[in-house]
Backbone as ProteinMPNN parsed JSONL, in Angstrom:
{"seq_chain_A": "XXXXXXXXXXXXXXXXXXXXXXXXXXXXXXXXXXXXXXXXXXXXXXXXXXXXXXXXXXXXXXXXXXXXXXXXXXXXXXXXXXXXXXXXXXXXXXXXXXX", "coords_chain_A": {"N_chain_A": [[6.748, -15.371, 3.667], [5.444, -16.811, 5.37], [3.447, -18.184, 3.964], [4.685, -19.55, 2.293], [5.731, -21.881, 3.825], [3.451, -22.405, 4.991], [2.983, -23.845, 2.461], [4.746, -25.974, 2.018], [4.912, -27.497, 4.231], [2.264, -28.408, 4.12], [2.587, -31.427, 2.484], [4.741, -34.036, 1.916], [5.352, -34.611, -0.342], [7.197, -32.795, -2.1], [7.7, -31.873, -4.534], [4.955, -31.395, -5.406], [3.973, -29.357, -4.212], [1.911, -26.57, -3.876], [2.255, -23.25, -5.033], [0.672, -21.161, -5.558], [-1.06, -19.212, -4.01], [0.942, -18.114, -2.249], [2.27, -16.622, -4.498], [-0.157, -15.115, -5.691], [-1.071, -13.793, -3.147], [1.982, -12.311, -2.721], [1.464, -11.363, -4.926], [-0.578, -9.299, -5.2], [0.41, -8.23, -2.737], [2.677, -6.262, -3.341], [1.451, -4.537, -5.158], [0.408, -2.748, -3.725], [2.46, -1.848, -2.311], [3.841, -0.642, -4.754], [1.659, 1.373, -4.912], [1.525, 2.652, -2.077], [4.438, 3.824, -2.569], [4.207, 5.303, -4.859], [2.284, 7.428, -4.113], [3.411, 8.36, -1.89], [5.636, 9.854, -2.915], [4.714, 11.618, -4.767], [3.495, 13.11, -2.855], [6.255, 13.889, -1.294], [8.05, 14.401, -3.252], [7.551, 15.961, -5.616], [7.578, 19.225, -7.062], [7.193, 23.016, -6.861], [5.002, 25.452, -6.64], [2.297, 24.228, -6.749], [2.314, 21.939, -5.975], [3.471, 22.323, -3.063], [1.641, 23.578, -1.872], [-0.358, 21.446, -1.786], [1.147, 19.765, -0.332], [1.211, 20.752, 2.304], [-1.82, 21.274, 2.588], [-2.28, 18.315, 2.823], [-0.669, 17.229, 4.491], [-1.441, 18.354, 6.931], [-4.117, 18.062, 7.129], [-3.874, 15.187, 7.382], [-2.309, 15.367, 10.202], [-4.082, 15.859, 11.577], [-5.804, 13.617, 11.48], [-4.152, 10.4, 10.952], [-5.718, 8.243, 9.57], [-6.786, 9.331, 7.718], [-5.535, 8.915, 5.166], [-5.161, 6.053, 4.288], [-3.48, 4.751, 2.933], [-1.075, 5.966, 3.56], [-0.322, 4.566, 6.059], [0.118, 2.325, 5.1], [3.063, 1.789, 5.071], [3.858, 1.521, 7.828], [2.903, -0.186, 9.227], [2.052, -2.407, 7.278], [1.111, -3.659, 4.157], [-0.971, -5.469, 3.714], [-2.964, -4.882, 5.961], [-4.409, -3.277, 5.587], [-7.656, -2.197, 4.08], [-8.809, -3.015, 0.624], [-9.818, -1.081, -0.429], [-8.245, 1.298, 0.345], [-6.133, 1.411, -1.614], [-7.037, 2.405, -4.197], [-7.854, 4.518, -7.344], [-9.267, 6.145, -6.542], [-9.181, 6.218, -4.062], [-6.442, 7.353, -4.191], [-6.681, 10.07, -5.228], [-8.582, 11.124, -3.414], [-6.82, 11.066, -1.377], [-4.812, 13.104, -2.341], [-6.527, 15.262, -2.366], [-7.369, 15.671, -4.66], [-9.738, 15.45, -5.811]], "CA_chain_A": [[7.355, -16.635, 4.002], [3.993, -17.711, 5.746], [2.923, -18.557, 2.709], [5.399, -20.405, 1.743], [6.235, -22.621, 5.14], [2.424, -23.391, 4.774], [2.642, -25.273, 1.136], [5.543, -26.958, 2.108], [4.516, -28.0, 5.272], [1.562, -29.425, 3.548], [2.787, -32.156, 1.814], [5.874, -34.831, 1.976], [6.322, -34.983, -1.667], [7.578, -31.144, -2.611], [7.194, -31.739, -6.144], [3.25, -31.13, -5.821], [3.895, -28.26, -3.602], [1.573, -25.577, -4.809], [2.801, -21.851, -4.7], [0.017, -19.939, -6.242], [-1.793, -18.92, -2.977], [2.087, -17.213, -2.277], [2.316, -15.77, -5.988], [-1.286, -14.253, -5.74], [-0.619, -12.411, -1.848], [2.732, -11.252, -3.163], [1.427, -10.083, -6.136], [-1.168, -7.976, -4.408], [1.019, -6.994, -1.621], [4.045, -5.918, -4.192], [0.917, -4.043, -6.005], [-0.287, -2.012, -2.552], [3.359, -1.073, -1.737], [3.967, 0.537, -5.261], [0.631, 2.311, -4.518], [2.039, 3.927, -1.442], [5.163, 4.245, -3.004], [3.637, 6.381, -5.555], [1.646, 8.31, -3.224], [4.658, 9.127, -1.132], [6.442, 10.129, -4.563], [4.155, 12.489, -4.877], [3.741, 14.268, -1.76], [7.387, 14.386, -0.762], [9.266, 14.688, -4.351], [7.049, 17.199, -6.454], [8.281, 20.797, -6.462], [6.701, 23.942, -7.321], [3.667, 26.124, -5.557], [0.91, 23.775, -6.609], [2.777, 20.909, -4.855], [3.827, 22.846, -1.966], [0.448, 23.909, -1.42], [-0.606, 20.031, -1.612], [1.935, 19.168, 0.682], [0.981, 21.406, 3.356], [-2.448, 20.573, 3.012], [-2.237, 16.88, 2.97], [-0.122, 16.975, 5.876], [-2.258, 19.207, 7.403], [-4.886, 16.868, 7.252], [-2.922, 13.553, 7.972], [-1.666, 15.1, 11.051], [-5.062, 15.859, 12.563], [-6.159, 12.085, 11.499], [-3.594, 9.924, 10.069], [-6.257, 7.169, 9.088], [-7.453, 9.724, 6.877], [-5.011, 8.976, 4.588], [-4.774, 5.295, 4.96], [-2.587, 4.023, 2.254], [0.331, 5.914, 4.137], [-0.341, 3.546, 7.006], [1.231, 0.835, 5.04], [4.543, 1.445, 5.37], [3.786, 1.286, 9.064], [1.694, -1.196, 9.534], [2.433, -3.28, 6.374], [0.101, -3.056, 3.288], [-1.838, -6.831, 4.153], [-3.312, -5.132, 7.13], [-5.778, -2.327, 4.894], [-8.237, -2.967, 3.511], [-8.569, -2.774, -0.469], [-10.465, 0.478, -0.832], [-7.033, 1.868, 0.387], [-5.497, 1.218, -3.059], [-7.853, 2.148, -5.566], [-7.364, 5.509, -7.846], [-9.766, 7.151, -5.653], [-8.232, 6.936, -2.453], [-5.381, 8.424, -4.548], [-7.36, 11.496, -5.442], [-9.095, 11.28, -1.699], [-5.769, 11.65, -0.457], [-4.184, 13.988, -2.317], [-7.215, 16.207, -2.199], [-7.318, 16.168, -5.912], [-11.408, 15.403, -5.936]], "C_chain_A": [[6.354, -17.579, 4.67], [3.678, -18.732, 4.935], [3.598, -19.855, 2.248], [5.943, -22.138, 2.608], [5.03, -23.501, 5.192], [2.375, -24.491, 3.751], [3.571, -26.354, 1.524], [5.659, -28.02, 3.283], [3.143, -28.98, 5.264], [1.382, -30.505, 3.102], [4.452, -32.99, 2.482], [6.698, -34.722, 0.491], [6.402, -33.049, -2.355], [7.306, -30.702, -4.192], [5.397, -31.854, -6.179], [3.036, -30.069, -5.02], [3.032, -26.988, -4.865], [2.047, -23.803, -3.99], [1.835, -20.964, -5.092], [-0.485, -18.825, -5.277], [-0.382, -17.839, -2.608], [2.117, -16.236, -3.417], [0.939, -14.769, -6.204], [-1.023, -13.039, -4.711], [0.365, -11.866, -2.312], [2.457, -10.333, -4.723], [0.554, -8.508, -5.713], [-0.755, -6.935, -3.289], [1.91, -5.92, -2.546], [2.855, -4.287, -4.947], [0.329, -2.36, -4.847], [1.068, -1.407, -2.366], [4.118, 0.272, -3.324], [2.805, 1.469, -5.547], [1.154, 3.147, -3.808], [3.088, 4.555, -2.034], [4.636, 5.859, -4.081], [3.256, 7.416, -4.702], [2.495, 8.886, -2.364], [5.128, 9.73, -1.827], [6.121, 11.071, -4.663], [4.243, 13.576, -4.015], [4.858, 14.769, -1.441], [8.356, 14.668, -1.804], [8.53, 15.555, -5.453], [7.203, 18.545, -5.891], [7.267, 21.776, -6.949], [5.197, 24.715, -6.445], [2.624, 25.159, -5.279], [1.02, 22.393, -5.174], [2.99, 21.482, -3.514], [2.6, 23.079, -1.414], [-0.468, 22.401, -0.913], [-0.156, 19.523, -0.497], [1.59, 19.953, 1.939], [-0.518, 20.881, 3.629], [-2.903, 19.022, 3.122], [-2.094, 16.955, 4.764], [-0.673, 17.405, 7.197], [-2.794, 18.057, 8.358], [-4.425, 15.313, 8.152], [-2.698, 14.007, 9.104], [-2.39, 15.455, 12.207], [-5.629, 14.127, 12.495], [-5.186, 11.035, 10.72], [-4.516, 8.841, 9.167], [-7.125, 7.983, 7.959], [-6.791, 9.583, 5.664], [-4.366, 7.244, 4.407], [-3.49, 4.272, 4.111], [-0.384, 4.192, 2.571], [0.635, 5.178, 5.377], [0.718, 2.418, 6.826], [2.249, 1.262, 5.145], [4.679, 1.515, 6.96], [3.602, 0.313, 9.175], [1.634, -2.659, 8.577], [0.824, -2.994, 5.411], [-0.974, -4.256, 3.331], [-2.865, -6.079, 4.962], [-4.583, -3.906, 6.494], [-6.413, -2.831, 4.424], [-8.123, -2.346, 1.992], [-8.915, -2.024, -1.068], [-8.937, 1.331, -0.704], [-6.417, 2.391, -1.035], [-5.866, 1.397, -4.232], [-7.234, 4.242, -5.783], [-8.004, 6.504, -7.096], [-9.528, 7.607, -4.564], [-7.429, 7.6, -3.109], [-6.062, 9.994, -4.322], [-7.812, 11.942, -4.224], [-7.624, 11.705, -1.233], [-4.888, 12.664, -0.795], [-4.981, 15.309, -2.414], [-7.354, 17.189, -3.749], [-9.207, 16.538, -6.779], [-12.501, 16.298, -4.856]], "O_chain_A": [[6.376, -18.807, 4.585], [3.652, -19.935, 5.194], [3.079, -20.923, 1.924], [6.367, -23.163, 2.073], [5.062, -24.723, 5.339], [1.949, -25.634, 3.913], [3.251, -27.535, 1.388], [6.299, -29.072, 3.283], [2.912, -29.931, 6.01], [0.228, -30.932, 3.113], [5.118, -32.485, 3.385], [7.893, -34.73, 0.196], [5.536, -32.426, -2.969], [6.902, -29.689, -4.762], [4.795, -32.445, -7.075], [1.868, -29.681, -5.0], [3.307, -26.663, -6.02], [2.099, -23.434, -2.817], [2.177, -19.789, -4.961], [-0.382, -17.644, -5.611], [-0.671, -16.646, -2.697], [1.978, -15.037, -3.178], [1.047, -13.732, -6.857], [-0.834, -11.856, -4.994], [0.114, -10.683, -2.539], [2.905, -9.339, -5.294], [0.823, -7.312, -5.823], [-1.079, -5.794, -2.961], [1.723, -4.719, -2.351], [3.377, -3.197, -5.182], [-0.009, -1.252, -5.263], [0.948, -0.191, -2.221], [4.612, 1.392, -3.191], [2.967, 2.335, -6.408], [1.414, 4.266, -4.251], [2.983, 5.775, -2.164], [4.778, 7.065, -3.88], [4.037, 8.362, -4.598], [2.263, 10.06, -2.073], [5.183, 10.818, -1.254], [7.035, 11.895, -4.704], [4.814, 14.65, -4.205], [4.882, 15.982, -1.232], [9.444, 15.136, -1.47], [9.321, 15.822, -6.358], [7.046, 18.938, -4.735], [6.339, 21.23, -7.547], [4.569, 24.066, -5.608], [2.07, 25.026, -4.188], [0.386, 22.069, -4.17], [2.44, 20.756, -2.686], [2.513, 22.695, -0.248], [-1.106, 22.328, 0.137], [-0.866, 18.9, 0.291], [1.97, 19.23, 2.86], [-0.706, 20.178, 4.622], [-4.016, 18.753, 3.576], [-2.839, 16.833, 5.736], [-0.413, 16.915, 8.295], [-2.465, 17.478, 9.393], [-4.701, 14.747, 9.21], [-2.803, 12.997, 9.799], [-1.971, 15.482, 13.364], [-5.817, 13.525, 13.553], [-5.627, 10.837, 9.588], [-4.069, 8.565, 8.053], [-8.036, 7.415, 7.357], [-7.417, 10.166, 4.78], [-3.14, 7.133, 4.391], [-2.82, 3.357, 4.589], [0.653, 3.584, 2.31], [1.804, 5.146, 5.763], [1.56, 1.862, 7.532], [2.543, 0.42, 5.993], [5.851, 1.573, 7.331], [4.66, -0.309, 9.258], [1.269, -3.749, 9.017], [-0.188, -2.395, 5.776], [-2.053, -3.88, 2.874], [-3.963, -6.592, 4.751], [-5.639, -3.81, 7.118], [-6.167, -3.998, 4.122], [-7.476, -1.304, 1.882], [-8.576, -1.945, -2.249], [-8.554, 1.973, -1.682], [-6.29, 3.56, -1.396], [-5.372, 0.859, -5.223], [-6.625, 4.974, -5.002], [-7.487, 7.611, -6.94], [-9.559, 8.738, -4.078], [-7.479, 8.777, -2.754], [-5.889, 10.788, -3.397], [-7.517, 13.084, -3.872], [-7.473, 12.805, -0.701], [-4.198, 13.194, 0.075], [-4.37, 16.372, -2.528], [-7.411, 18.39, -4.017], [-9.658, 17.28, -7.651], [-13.72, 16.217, -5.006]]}, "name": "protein", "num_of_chains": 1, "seq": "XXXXXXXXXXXXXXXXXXXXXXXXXXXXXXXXXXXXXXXXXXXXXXXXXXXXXXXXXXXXXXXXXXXXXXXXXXXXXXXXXXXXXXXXXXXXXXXXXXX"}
């Protein structure tokens, strides 16, 4: 809504209001939260030994450093506030201790 309070606050005439600067951050935020999403998905809704074994050591891990894991931050913290290494396929693999 920042975003949005700024364009319009910019201008008098609304019809030249630009939104893209909004439409870009929510696209990237929207894009970071089904990252964690996923990544939560994973850890807490896959069944079977290999997962179980995952899930123990993840958590393991995470619960000696949580920032070792930092894409589960965002839903704390909000997903704006990482930086963009967070979100890439490798942190995935970094975090689920797949590499």
């Amino acid at each position: 809504m920042r975003l949005v309070s700024q364009a319009l606050l910019a201008t008098d005439d609304w019809s030249k209001v630009d939104f893209r600067p909004y439409a870009e951050e929510r696209l990237e935020r929207m894009r970071r939260l089904r990252f964690t999403a996923s990544l939560v998905t994973t850890l807490d809704s896959e069944f079977g030994p290999e997962a179980e074994a995952r899930r123990r050591r993840v958590y393991a891990r995470w619960s000696q450093n949580p920032a070792s894991i930092p894409a589960t931050l965002a839903v704390m913290i909000g997903p704006e506030l990482l930086p963009p290494e967070a979100f890439t396929p490798e942190a995935r693999e970094a975090a689920l201790a797949l590499s």
